[in-house]
C-alpha positions, 0 to 999 in steps of 0.5 A: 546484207554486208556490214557497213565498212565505217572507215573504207581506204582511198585507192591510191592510183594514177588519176587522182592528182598528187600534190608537189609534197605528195611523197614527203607528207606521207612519210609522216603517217597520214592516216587520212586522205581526201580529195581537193581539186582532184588531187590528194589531201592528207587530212590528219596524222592519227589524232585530230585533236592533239593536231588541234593543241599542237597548232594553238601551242606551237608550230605545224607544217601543212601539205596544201599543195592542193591550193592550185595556183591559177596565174592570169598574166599579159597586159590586160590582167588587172582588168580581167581579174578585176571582172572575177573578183567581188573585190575592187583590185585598185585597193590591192596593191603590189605584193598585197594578199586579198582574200575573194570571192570569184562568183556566178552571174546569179550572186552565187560563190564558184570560189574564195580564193586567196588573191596574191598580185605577185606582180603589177600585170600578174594575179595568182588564185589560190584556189579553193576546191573547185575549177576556176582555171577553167571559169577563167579561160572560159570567160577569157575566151572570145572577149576582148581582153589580151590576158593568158590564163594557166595553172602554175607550177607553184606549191604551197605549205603552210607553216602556223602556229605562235611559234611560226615566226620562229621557224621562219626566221630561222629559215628566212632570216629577221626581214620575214618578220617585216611582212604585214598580215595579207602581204607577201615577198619574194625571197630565196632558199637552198637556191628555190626560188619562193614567195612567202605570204602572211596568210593561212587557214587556222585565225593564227599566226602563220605563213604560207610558202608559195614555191616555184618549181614545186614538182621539182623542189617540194621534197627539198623544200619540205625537208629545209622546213622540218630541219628549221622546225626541229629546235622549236617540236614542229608537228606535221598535221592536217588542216585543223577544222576544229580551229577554222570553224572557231575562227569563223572561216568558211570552207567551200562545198560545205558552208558555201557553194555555187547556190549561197551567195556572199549575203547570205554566208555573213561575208557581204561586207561592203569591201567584200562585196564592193558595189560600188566601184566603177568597174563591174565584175560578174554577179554585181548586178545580181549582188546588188539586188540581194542586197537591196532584197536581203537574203533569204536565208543566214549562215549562223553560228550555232551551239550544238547540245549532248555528246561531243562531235568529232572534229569534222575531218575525222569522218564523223561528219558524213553529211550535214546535220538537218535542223528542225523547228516546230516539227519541220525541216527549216536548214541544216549545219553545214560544218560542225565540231566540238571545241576542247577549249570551248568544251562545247559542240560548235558550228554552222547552220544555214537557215531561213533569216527569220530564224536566224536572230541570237538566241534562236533555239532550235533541234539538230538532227544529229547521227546519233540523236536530236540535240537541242541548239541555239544561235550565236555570236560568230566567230566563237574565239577571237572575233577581230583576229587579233591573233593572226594580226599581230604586229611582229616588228616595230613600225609593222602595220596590219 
């Protein structure tokens, strides 16, 4: 038999998607590609951890133009969006973010994308990996609601890291301070047109820049934000796992998916998960019987013992880890990684609710060995987000 190849290539080639920022961010030296939402994603740039400290020290720049953005406009827009979201949209205001779930008639999670209401009458989701424009233009088809559902020519980056702000007012100038956390404006750049939101996936401070144009622009925008960045050591990376896993964000396809629902993944909070507006949205019903019931099962917070793991999205993580009680399968970790300022192996696992109490102990199937593991508080760091929360200019709220 051949030996296994550990680490194979991802052919480069015409069918797989390339994001708008595909030609600038692999100058850079990706070492890494995935694919999300069927397009390449550079995963890392040769050191994973070094990423990870150069995000919490300084400031990085991330290629996400993996995050589609589905846009649903016309005069019924608020309504139908309303019906695709667990959320209640009378709470969101223009210009204001929201993070969702888009879920199945059974509860279960098909998405949780960042929301943006650019608009009165116009939605965008920033899409999470899986095809939601085409849920949306399937439940738009034959109803009753005069909306137009399509993907958009807007690519996103992510500037994050403590020294964010600093790049982005030299880019933007001292009003981009004034955005409050989960809001966005409109604002112009070398003549691109882009909007800039208060968002992103590290529980730091940082920002996304939502470009319009972005198959004609990104190379342009790109260099604009590497030229800003070079008086504060902007580092080009991946999405740092490592950090979203200490802050407690999910990730779709891994920790959560078309068969977990929002109760069970620990985010049915009762603005999450709004039961109680007026309008109904899909999977309210089913919603609200798993609350009533409660979920079966839990995705909790877990210590991991012996060696230390990689950081998830170095390829050290081919499957999930099993996890054992009483010499039997009960869950598994669904994400999993070892924390350097920590110093301890984190992650999540989804297991039955009766095992799902602080303090639980239980064994982990790891690659190279059991492991023992216990159940704890999530998120592992900063678990009121006061980091990404700050208040930047005076009179700021969050």
């Amino acid at each position: 038999m051949a030996e296994i190849n550990e680490h194979p290539g991802i052919l480069l080639y015409t069918r797989i998607r390339k994001s708008p920022y595909f030609y600038a961010s692999r100058r850079h030296g990706v070492q890494l590609y995935s694919v999300y939402n069927h397009t390449y994603h550079p995963r890392h740039y040769g050191d994973p951890v070094e990423e990870y400290w150069q995000l919490l020290n300084g400031v990085t720049l991330w290629d996400v133009g993996v995050e589609r953005q589905i846009e649903i406009s016309g005069p019924d827009a608020f309504d139908f969006t309303n019906l695709l979201v667990a959320r209640d949209l009378n709470k969101c205001e223009v210009e204001q973010c929201k993070y969702v779930f888009n879920c199945l008639p059974d509860g279960g999670i098909i998405n949780d994308p960042v929301l943006l209401r650019v608009e009165e009458n116009r939605f965008w989701l920033s899409l999470a990996d899986s095809d939601v424009e085409l849920w949306a233009r399937g439940v738009a088809y034959n109803s009753d609601y005069d909306v137009e559902v399509k993907e958009i020519d807007v690519g996103p980056v992510q500037v994050q890291g403590p020294k964010s702000k600093d790049v982005m007012v030299d880019l933007f100038g001292e009003r981009i301070l004034e955005i409050p956390y989960y809001f966005l404006r409109p604002f112009e750049l070398n003549g691109m047109k882009v909007l800039v939101s208060r968002t992103g996936y590290t529980a730091e401070l940082g920002y996304e820049i939502y470009l319009y144009d972005a198959s004609k622009h990104g190379v342009k925008l790109w260099e604009a934000v590497l030229e800003a960045g070079k008086p504060h050591d902007l580092a080009v990376i991946g999405p740092c796992h490592i950090r979203r896993i200490e802050g407690g964000i999910l990730a779709l396809g891994c920790d959560m998916w078309y068969d977990t629902n929002p109760y069970e993944v620990g985010m049915g909070y009762d603005w999450m998960v709004d039961l109680e507006q007026g309008s109904d949205f899909i999977g309210k019903e089913a919603l609200h019987r798993i609350k009533e019931e409660g979920p079966k099962r839990k995705l909790v917070g877990v210590e991991i013992g012996g060696d230390r793991l990689g950081a998830y999205n170095d390829g050290t993580m081919i499957d999930v880890f099993p996890v054992h009680m009483n010499g039997g399968r009960v869950g598994e970790v669904t994400s999993a990684c070892h924390s350097p300022r920590l110093e301890k192996n984190i992650g999540y696992a989804m297991v039955p609710i009766e095992h799902s109490e602080l303090g639980t102990e239980f064994e982990v199937e790891r690659p190279d060995g059991t492991a023992s593991a216990v159940v704890v508080e999530k998120p592992f760091i900063d678990p009121k987000k006061e980091t990404p929360k700050q208040q930047l200019a005076t009179g700021q709220g969050t």
